[in-house]
N, C-alpha and C positions, 0 to 999 in steps of 0.2 A: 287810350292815348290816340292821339290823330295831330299828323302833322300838313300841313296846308303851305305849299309854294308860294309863294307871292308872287317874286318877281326873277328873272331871270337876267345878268348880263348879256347884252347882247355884242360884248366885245372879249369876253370871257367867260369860263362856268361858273363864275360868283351865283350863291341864291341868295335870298332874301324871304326867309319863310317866318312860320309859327307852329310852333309843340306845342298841344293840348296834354294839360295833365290834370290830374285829380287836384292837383296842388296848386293850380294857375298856369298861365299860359306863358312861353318862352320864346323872347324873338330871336331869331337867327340871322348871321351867325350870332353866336354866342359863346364867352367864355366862361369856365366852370372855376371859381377858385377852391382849392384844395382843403380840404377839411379830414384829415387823415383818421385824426380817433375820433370826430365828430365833430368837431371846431377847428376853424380856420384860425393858424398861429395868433397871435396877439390883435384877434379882432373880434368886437363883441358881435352878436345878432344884429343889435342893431345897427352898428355902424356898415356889415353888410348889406342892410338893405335901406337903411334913409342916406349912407352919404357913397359905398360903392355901386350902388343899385346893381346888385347881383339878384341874378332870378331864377340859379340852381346852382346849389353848392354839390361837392362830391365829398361820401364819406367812403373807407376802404373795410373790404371786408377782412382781412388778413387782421389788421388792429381792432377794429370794433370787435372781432369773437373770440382775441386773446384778453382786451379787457377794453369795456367792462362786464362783457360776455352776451347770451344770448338771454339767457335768464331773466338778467336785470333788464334787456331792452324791451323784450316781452312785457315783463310789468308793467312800463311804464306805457305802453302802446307802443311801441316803437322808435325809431333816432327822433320822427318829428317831434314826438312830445317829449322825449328826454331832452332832447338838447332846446328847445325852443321855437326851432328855423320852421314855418308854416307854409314856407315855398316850397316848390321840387327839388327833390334831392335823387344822385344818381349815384350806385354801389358799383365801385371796381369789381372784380371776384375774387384779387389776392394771388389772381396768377405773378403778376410782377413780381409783387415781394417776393413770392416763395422763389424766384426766379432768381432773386438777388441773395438768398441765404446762401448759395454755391454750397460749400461741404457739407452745410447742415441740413440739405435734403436730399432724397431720393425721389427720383421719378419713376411711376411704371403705368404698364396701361393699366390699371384701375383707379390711381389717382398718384397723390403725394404722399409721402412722411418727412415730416420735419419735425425739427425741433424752435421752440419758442424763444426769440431771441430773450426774453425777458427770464426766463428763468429753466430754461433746457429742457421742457418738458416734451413732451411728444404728443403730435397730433398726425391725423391722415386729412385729407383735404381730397373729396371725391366728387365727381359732376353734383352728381346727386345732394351730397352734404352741403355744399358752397350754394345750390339753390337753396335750399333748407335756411341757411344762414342768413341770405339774403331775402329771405321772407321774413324771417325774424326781423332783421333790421330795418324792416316795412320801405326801403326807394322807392321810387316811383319808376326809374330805370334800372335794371338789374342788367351786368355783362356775365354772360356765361364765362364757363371757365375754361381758361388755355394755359397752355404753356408760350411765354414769350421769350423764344430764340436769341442770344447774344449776338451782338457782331465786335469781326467777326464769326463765320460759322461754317463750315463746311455742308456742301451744296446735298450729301447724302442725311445729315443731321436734319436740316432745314426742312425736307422734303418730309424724312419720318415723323418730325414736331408737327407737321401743316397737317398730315393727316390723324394724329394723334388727336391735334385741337376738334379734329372733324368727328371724330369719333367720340368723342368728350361733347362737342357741343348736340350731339346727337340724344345723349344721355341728359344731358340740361334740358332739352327741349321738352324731352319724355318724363323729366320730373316735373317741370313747370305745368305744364298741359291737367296731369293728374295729382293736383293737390292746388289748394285755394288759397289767396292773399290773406292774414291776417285780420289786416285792421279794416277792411272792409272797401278797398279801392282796389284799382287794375296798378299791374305792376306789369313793366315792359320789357321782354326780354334781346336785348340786342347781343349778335354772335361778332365773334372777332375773326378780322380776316390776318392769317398770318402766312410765313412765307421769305421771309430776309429781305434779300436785296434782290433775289431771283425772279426775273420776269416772268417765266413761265409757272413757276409757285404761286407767285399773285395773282397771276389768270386765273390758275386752277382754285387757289383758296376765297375770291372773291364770286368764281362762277358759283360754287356751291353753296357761300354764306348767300349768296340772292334767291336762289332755290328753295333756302331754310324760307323764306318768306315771312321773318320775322317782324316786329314794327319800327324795328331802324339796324343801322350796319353801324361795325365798327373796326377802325381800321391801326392793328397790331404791333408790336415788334419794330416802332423805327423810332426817332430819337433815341437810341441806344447808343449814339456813336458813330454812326454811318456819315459817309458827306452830306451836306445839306443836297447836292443834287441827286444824289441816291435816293433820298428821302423825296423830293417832290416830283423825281421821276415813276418810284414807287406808287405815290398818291394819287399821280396823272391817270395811270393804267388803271387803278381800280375804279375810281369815279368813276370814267367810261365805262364798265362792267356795272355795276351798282344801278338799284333802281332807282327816277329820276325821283320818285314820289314818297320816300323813307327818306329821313338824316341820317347822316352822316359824318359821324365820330370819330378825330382822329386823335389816338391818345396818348397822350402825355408832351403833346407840342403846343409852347416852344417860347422860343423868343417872339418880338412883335415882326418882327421879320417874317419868320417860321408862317405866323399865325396871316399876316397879310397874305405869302405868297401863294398860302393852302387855300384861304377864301377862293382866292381867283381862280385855282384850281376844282373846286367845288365841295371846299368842306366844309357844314353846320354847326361845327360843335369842336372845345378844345377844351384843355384842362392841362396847367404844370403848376410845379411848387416853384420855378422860381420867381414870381412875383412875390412872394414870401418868403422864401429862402432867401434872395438876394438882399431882398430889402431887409434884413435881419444883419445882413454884413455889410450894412451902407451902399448897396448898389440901387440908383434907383432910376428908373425909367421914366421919361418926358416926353412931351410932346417935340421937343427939340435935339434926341439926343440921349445918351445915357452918361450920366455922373455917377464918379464914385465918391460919395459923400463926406470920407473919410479924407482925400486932399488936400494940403493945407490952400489951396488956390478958396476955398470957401470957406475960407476960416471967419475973413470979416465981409462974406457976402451976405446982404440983408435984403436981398429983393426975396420974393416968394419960391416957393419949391417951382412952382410951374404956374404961372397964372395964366397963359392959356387955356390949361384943362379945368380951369373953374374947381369946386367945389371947397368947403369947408377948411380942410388940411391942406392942401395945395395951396390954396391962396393966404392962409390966414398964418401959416408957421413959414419962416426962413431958412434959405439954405444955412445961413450959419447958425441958428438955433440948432436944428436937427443935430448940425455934422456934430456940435457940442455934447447934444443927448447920445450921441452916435458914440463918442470917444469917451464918452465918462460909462459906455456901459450901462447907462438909462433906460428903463424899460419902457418909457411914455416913446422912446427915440426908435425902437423896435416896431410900438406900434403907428406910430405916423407914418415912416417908409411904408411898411406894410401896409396903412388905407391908401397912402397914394398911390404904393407900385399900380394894386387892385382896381383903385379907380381908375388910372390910367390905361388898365386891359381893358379893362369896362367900357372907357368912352371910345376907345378903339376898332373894335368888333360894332359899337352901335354905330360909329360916324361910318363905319365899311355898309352898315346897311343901308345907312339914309343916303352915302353915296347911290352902292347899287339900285335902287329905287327911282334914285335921281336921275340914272344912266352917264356917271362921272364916274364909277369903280375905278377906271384903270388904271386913268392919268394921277387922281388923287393916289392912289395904292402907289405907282412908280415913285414919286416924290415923297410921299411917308416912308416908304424902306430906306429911302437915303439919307432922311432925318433921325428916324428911332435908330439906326444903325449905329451913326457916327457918335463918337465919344467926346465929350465934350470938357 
């Protein structure tokens, strides 16, 4: 993997690069949409890549090795040729979930014990095993494994998690190094910087994931709750720590808000479920604004979802079709939010690059936050 800068803002840390992968190349920024047991909710292959033009999906490893396990993915070569996707694809490590089981696990320094939400079985979840795992499920980007801190958190908790994660990704690095990629390509290992909301945590967990010298960073433990200016306060700090020549992952943000105000901040890379989640419960995101589809204000609305953002579903299905497919419970209505929410992150993140490029990031960026914000 090699990732190449392009351009830089010169009125903010917006980049404008490209990731080399085995898989194809990926321009940044860029959004990842969520692929949890290996497929993005109610969207086929293709329509992620002929009409949302996505160019790395994310699958999770916590789901992919309770089912449909490692075995089966192995046979098949891997998630690429099980599931179809021929692009890059990047592996959470399952810290989150296990994060999110609360009574159903145990933490200790050797690793995890939980239990399966599917059926209360008992697993351990260790540096070592979770690399394992993620070579099985052949990504192209693997995340070492952390524990990700709640908020809030007290400042003693946070401190022992950061070096826990440190200690833990120490162990990832020393399995990765000493055991080979499956299917016959480079897999890349990115460490996660955690730390709360604590400035000097961040200093410290970001000084030493740059040390690790791995082939990109990635940045922990926020959209959990936090205020959003804890959050881009958080992000600000580490950036400047971080090297300027690795991307830069910040995970599990966000809205289009979120995700504009982190660009200019200087982050690469983004991934959340809810462009999919929402748009499952009729929320859908526009270039104007956000509607909730379900309204009766669109009941006998017949202009386009969005014809601004172009493509296939947006311009060719109606706000009152959908909301219809939307209230009767319709599965075609699931998946048309859903291509649109995705195109809509999609053409969002690409117009920030052709800005950035352009040397227009900022001003466009200030006026699109006050557009995708407002509710319409």
């Amino acid at each position: 993997m090699k990732f190449t800068l392009s351009t830089t803002d010169t009125q903010s840390s917006a980049r404008a690069g490209v990731l080399h992968t085995a898989h194809g190349d990926i321009e940044t920024p860029i959004f990842m949409p969520v692929g949890t047991a290996g497929s993005v909710k109610a969207v086929h292959q293709r329509e992620l890549d002929q009409d949302i033009k996505a160019q790395i999906i994310l699958g999770n490893t916590y789901h992919l090795y309770l089912r449909p396990g490692t075995e089966l993915l192995e046979k098949a070569g891997g998630l690429h040729h099980f599931n179809g996707w021929q692009k890059p694809i990047l592996t959470d490590s399952g810290g989150y979930q296990v994060y999110s089981l609360g009574h159903n696990r145990k933490i200790t320094e050797e690793g995890v014990i939980f239990k399966s939400h599917i059926d209360g079985s008992k697993h351990t979840f260790t540096p070592e095993r979770v690399m394992d795992i993620e070579r099985s499920i052949g990504a192209d980007i693997i995340m070492a494994f952390d524990e990700c801190t709640p908020y809030p958190c007290e400042y003693k908790y946070a401190k022992d998690s950061m070096h826990m994660t440190h200690r833990w990704l120490k162990r990832c690095v020393e399995r990765v190094n000493t055991t080979e990629p499956l299917y016959g390509y480079e897999q890349a290992l990115f460490p996660i910087i955690q730390g709360s909301v604590y400035k000097d945590l961040r200093e410290q967990s970001a000084t030493f994931i740059a040390e690790q010298n791995q082939w990109g960073n990635a940045i922990g433990g926020l959209s959990v709750g936090e205020p959003h200016e804890d959050m881009y306060a958080m992000t600000s700090l580490v950036c400047g720590i971080l090297p300027k020549d690795k991307p830069r992952y910040l995970m599990g943000v966000g809205t289009p808000e979120n995700i504009l105000e982190c660009i200019a901040l200087g982050i690469d890379m983004f991934d959340c479920v809810m462009p999919t989640r929402n748009a499952r419960n009729g929320m859908l995101f526009t270039t104007q604004g956000i509607i909730n589809i379900r309204n009766e204000k669109w009941k006998d609305d017949l202009s386009p979802i969005d014809a601004e953002l172009g493509g296939y579903v947006s311009t060719f299905h109606s706000k009152a079709y959908l909301r219809h497919l939307i209230i009767n419970k319709e599965i075609l209505g699931a998946q048309i939010a859903s291509i649109h929410n995705l195109t809509f992150y999609l053409w969002l993140v690409q117009e920030a690059r052709k800005r950035i490029i352009e040397g227009s990031f900022v001003s466009w960026k200030n006026e699109m936050v006050k557009r995708v914000s407002q509710r319409l």
